[in-house]
C-alpha positions as CSV (number, residue, x, y, z in Angstrom):
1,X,-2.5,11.6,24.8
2,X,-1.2,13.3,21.7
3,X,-2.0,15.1,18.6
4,X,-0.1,15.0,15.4
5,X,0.1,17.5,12.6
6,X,2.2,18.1,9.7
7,X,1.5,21.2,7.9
8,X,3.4,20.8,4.2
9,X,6.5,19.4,5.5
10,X,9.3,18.8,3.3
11,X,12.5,17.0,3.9
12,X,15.4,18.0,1.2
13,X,18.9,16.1,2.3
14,X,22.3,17.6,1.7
15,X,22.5,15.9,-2.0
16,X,19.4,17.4,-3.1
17,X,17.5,14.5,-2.7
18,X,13.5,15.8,-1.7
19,X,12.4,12.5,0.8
20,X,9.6,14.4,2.0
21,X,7.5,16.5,-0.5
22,X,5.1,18.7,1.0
23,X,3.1,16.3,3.5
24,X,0.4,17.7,5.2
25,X,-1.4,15.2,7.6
26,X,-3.5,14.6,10.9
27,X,-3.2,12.0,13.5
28,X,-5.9,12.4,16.3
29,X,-5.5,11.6,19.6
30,X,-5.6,8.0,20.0
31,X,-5.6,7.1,16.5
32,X,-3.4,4.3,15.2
33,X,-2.0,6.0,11.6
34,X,-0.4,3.9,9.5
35,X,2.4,5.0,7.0
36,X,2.4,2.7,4.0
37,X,4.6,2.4,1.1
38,X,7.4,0.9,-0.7
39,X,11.4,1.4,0.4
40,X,12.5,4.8,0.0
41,X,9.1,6.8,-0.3
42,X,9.8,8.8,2.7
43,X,7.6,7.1,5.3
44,X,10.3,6.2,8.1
45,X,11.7,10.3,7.0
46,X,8.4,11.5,8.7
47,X,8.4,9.4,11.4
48,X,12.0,10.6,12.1
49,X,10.8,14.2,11.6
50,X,7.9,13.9,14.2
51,X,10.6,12.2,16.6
52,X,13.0,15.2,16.4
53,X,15.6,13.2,15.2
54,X,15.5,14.8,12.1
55,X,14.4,18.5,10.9
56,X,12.2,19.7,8.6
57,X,13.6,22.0,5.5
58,X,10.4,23.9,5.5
59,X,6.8,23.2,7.0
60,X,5.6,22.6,10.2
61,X,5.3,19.8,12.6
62,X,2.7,20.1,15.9
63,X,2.3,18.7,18.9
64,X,-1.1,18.8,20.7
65,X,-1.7,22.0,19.0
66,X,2.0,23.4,19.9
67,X,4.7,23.6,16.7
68,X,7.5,21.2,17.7
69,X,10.2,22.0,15.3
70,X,12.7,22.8,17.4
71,X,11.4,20.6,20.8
72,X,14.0,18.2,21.5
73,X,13.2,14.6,21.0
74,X,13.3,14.0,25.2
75,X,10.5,16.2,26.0
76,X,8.3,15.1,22.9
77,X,6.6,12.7,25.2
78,X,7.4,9.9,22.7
79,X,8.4,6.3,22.1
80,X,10.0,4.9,19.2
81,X,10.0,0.9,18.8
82,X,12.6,-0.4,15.7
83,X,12.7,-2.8,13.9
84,X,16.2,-4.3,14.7
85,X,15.0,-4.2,18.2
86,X,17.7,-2.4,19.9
87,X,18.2,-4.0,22.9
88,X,21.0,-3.7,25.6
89,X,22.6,-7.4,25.4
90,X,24.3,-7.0,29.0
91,X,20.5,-6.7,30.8
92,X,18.1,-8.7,31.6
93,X,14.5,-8.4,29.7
94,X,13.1,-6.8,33.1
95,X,16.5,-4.8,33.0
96,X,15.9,-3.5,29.1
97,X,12.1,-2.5,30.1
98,X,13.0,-1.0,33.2
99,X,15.5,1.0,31.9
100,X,13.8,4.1,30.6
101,X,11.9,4.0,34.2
102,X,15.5,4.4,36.1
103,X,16.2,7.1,33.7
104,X,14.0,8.8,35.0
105,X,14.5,8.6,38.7
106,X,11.5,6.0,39.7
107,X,12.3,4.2,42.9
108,X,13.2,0.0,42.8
109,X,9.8,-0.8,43.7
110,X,7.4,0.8,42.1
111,X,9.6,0.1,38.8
112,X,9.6,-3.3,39.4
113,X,5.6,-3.3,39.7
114,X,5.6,-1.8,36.4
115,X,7.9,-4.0,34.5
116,X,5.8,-6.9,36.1
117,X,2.5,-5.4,35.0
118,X,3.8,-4.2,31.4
119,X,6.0,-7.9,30.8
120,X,2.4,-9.5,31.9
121,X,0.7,-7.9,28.9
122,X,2.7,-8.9,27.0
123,X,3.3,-12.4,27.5
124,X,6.8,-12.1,28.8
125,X,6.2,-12.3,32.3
126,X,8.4,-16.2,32.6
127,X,11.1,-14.6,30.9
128,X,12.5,-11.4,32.6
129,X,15.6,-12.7,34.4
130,X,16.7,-13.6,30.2
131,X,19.3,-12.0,28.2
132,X,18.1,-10.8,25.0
133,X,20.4,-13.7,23.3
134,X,17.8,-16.4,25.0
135,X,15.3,-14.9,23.4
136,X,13.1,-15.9,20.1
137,X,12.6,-13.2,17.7
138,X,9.0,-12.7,18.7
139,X,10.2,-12.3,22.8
140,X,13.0,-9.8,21.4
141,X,10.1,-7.8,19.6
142,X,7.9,-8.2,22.6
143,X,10.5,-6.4,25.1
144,X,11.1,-3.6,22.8
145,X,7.6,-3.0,23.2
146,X,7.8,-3.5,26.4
147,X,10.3,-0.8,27.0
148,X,8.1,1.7,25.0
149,X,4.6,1.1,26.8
150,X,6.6,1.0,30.3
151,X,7.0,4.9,30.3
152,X,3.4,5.8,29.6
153,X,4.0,7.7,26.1
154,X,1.9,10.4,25.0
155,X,2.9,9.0,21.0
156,X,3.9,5.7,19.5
157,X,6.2,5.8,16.8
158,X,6.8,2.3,15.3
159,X,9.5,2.1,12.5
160,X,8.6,-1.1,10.8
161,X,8.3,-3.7,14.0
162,X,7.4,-6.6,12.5
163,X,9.7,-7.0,9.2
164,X,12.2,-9.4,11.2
165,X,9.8,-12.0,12.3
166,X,8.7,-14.6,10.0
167,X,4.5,-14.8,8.5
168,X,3.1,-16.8,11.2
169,X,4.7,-14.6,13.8
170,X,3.7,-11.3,12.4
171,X,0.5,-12.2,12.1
172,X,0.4,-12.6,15.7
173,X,1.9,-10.0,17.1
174,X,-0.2,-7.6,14.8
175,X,-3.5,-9.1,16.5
176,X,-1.2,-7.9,20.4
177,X,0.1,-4.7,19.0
178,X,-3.2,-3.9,17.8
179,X,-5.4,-4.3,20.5
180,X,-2.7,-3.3,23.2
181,X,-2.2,0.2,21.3
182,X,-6.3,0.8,21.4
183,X,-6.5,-0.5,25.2
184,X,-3.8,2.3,26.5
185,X,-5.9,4.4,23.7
186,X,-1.9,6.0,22.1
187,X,-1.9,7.8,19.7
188,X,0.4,6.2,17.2
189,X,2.5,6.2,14.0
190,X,3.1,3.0,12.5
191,X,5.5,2.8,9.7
192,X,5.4,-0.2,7.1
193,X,5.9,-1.6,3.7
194,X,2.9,-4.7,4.3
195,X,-0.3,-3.6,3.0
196,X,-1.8,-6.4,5.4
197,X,-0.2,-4.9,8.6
198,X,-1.6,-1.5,6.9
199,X,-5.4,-3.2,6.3
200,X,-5.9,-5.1,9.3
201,X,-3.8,-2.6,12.1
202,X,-5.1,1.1,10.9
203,X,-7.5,3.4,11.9
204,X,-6.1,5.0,8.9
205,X,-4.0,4.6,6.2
206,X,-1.6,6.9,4.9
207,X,0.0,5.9,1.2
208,X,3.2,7.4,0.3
209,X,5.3,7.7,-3.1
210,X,8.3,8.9,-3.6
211,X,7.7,11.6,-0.5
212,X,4.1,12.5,-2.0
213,X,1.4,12.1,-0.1
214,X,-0.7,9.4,-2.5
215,X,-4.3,9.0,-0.4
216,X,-5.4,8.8,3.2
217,X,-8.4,7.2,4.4
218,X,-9.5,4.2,6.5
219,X,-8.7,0.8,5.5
220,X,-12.0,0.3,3.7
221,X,-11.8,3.8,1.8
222,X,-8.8,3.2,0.1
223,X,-9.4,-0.1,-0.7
224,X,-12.6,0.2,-1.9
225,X,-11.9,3.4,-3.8
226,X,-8.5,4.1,-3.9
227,X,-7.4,8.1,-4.6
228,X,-5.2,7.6,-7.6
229,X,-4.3,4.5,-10.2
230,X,-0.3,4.0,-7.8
231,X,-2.9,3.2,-4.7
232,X,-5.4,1.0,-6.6
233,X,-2.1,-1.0,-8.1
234,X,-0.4,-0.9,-5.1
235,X,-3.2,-2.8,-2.4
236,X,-4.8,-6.4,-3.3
237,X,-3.6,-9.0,-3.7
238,X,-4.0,-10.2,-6.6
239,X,-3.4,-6.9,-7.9
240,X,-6.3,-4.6,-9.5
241,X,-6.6,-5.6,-12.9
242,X,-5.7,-1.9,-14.4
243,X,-6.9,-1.7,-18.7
244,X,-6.6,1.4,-21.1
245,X,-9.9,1.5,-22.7
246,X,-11.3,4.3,-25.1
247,X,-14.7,6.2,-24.1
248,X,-17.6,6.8,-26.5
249,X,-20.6,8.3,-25.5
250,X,-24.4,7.6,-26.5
251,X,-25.9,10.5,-25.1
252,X,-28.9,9.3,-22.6
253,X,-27.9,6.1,-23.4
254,X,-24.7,4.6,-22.3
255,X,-21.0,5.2,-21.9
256,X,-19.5,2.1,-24.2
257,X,-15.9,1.7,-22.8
258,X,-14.0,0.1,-25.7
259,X,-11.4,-2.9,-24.4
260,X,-9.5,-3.7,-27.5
261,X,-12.2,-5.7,-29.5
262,X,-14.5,-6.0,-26.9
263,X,-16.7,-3.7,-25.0
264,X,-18.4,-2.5,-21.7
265,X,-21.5,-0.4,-21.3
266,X,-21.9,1.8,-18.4
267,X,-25.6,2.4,-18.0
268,X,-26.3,6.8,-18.2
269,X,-28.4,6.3,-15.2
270,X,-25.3,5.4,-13.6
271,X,-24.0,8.4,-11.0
272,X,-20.3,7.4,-12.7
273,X,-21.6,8.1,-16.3
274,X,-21.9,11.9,-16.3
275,X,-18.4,11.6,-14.8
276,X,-16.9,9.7,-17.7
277,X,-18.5,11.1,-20.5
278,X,-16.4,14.2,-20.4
279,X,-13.7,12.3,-21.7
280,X,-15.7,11.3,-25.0
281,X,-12.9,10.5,-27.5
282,X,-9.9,9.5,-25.0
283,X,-8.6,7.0,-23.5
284,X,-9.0,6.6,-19.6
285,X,-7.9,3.7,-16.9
286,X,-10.6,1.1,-15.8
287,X,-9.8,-1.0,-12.9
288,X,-11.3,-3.9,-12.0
289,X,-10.0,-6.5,-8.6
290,X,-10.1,-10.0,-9.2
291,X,-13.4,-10.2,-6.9
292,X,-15.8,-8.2,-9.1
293,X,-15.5,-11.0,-12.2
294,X,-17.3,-14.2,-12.5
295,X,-16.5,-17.2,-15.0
296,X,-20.3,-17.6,-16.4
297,X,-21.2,-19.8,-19.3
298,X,-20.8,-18.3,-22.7
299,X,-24.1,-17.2,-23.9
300,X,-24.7,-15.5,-20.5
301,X,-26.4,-12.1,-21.1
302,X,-24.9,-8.7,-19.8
303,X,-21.5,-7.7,-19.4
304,X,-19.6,-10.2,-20.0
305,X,-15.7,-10.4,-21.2
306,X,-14.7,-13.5,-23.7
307,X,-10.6,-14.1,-23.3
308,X,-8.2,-17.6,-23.1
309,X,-6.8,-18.7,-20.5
310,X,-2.9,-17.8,-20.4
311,X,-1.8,-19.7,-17.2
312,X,-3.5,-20.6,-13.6
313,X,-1.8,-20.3,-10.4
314,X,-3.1,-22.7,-7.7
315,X,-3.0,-21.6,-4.4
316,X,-4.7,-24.3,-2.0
317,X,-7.9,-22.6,-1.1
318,X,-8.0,-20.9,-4.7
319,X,-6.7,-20.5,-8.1
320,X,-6.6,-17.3,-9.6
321,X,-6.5,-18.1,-13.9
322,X,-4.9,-15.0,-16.2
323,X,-6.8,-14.5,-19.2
324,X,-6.2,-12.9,-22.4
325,X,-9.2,-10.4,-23.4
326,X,-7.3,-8.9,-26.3
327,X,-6.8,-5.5,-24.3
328,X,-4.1,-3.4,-22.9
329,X,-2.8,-3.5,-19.7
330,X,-1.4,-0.1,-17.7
331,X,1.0,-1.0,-15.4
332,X,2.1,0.8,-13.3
333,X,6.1,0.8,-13.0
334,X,7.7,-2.0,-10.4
335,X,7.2,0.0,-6.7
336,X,10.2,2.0,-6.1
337,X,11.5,1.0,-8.9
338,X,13.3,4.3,-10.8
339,X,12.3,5.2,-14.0
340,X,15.8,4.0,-15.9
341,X,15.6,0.6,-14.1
342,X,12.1,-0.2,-15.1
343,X,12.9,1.1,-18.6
344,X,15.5,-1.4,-18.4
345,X,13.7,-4.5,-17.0
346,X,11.3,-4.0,-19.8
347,X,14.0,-4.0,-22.1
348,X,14.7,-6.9,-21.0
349,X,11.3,-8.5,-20.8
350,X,11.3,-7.8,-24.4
351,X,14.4,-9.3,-25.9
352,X,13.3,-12.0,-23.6
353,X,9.8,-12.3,-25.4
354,X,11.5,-12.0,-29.2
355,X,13.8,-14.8,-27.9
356,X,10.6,-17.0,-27.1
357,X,8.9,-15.8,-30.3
358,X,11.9,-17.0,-32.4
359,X,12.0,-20.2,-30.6
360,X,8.4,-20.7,-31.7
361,X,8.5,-19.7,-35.1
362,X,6.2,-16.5,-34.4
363,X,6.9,-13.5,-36.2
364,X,7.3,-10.8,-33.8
365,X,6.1,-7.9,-36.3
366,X,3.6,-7.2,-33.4
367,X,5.1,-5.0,-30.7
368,X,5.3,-5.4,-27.5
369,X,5.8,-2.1,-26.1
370,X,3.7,1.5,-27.5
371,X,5.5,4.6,-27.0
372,X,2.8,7.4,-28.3
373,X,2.9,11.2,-28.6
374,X,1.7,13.2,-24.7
375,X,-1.6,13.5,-24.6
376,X,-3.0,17.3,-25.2
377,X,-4.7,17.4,-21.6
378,X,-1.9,16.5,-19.6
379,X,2.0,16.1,-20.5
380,X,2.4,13.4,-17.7
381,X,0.0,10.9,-19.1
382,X,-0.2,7.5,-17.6
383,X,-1.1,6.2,-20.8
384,X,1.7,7.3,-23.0
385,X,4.3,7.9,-20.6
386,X,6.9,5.1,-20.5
387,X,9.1,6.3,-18.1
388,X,6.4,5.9,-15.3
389,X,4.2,2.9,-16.9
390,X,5.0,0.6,-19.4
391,X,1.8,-1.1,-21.4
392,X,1.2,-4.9,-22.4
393,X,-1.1,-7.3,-23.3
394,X,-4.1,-7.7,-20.7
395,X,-3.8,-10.5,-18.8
396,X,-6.9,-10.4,-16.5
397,X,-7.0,-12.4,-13.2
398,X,-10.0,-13.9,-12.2
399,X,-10.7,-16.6,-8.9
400,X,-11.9,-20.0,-9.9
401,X,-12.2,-22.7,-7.5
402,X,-9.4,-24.8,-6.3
403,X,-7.6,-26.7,-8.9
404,X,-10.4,-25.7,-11.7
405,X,-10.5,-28.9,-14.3
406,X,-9.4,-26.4,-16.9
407,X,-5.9,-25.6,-18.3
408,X,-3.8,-23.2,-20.0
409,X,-5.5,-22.3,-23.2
410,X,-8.8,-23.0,-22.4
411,X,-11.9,-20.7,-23.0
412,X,-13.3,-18.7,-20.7
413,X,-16.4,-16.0,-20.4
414,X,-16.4,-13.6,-17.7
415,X,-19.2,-11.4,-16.0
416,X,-18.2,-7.9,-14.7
417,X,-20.1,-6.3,-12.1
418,X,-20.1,-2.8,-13.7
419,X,-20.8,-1.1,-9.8
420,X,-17.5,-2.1,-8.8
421,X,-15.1,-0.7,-11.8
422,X,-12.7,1.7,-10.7
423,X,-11.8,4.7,-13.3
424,X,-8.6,6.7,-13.6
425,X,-8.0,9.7,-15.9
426,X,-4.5,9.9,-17.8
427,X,-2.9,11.7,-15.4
428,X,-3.7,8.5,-13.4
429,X,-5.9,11.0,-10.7
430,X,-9.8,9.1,-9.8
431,X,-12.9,9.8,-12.0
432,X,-15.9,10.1,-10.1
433,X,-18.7,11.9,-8.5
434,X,-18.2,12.7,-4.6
435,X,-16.3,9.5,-4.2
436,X,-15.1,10.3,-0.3
């Protein structure tokens, strides 16, 4: 099989656009790698630089130890799957998986045995006398692979497979891909934009942004603590709840994190606390995911949040309820979304909200957006940067039962379990001790 290594690639096209912005990254040998990240982030860029079908402007890209910049894409030892299939509509299916086999010289027979054994797999044994027009969207998928696994790869490169097929047919063939890729043990590079293909396929997840490496780790570690405050928005679903709060100290104490009115208290026996306290005085990023807050009865001792419900959103086997705590929210700006655009939608969430207001007979003295002057540690501050965030009124989501007997408006008291916060300095980097 075959090892991968980027060593600070960078991909700058004609135009001056920089895809690829100094990646370095591992893939061992039989390790399914995932690439995840919005449109345009670079991810299907690397996969086309460790192909060969695309070269590097500076860095380097190995091969089992060997540098592979100028190998050509035949004798890389790889196969690439698509996700537009790419299938010869003249052949047959056992024709189209065959086909890299005849290539390369392999007599009828033994080809034939191999087509057999691959189509068997993969649960496309009935249909290899087909054209690729007879064929479901699933089969079509199916026969790429096919094609890929027939020549014995040393590397799987896998360019978004799955994004033609609808839910219920994803979900399966993630479960095949899956366990077919760790049975032939192939190393592999699997490129997507789903954050459940990422989560339930990966060894290891890679998270891209605009060509930057963001985080790498295994599903679990960048879930659970995610590298920087774009990861920790950018996987759950619902999404981390992300609030600016301001940090005050009392020494061998506490850390009290002040949201809006209301306040946590971060216990100084708490490995965390030492961390935080150096930014006595500021504000900071506290995340929170939808699973780490429990509705409790009002008088309930410990750290609890009071708030009204704004609206509920029922979803069969849950409803999650958004609830104003009288804090601010960071949000990070719309993935992939340019700065000027998502400006502009807020712009336009605005005028939209002042419309309402009006309607209602609300003043709308309050406002809605607050620009405020770079902060003296860093001049890219999450916090007061509205070209990369944009900042509103908290709107926490929490799970409640299916179809809660509660509505829109109604009170609600919610426990925090302090272990599970998440905290994010203004530069939008992690705050903790030894956290991977």
């Amino acid at each position: 099989m075959t090892t991968v290594a980027l060593k600070d690639v960078t991909k700058v096209f004609p135009d001056g656009t920089v895809a690829v912005d100094n990646v370095s990254l591992d893939v061992a040998d039989g390790e399914f790698m995932v690439l995840l990240g919005p449109s345009g982030c670079g991810k299907s860029t690397v996969l086309r630089m460790v192909a060969g079908l695309e070269d590097p402007s500076s860095g380097a890209i190995m091969l089992d130890g060997q540098l592979a910049n100028q190998l050509p894409p035949r004798d890389r030892r790889i196969a690439m799957v698509f996700q537009d299939f790419a299938l010869y509509p003249h052949m047959t299916v056992g024709e189209n998986i065959g086909f890299p086999l005849r290539l390369s010289g392999i007599e009828p027979e033994p080809r034939a045995e191999r087509v057999a054994d691959v189509a068997s797999a993969l649960g496309i044994g009935d249909v290899l006398g087909r054209k690729p027009s007879q064929l479901s969207g699933g089969q079509r998928q199916r026969v790429a692979m096919g094609r890929a696994i027939v020549r014995r790869p040393g590397l799987f490169l896998m360019d978004e497979p799955l994004s033609n097929l609808d839910s219920g047919l994803r979900a399966e063939l993630r479960a095949e891909i899956s366990g077919l890729v760790r049975e032939l043990g192939v190393s592999t590079v699997y490129v997507t934009h789903d954050q459940a293909e990422a989560l339930t396929m990966a060894d290891r997840v890679a998270i891209m942004r605009k060509g930057v490496l963001q985080d790498v780790g295994t599903p679990t570690q960048v879930y659970g603590k995610p590298a920087t405050l774009y990861v920790a928005a950018f996987l759950g679903s619902p999404r981390m709840n992300l609030l600016e709060a301001s940090v005050y100290v009392h020494l061998d104490r506490y850390v009290q994190l002040n949201l809006g009115e209301q306040s946590l208290y971060l216990k100084w026996d708490d490995i965390r606390a030492r961390a935080v306290s150096h930014f006595h005085g500021e504000r900071i990023v506290i995340g929170v995911r939808a699973e780490a807050l429990t509705p409790v009865a009002p008088d309930t001792p410990g750290d609890v949040l009071q708030g009204r419900i704004r609206y509920l959103e029922h979803h069969g086997h849950e409803s999650l309820a958004f609830v104003d705590i009288g804090a601010t929210a960071v949000v990070v700006d719309e993935i992939g979304r340019s700065a000027a655009e998502a400006e502009e939608h807020g712009s336009r969430l605005r005028r939209f909200g002042h419309v309402i207001n009006r309607m209602k007979g609300r003043s709308n003295g309050a406002a809605t957006s607050v620009v405020e002057r770079p902060s003296h540690r860093e001049r890219e501050s999450v916090l007061s940067d509205p070209g990369r965030h944009h900042r509103r009124a908290a709107e926490l989501a929490v799970r409640l039962a299916p179809y809660p007997q509660i509505a829109s408006g109604h009170p609600l008291s919610i426990a925090v379990r302090m272990d599970a916060l998440h905290f994010f300095d203004e530069r939008g980097d992690r705050i903790d001790v030894g956290w991977r």
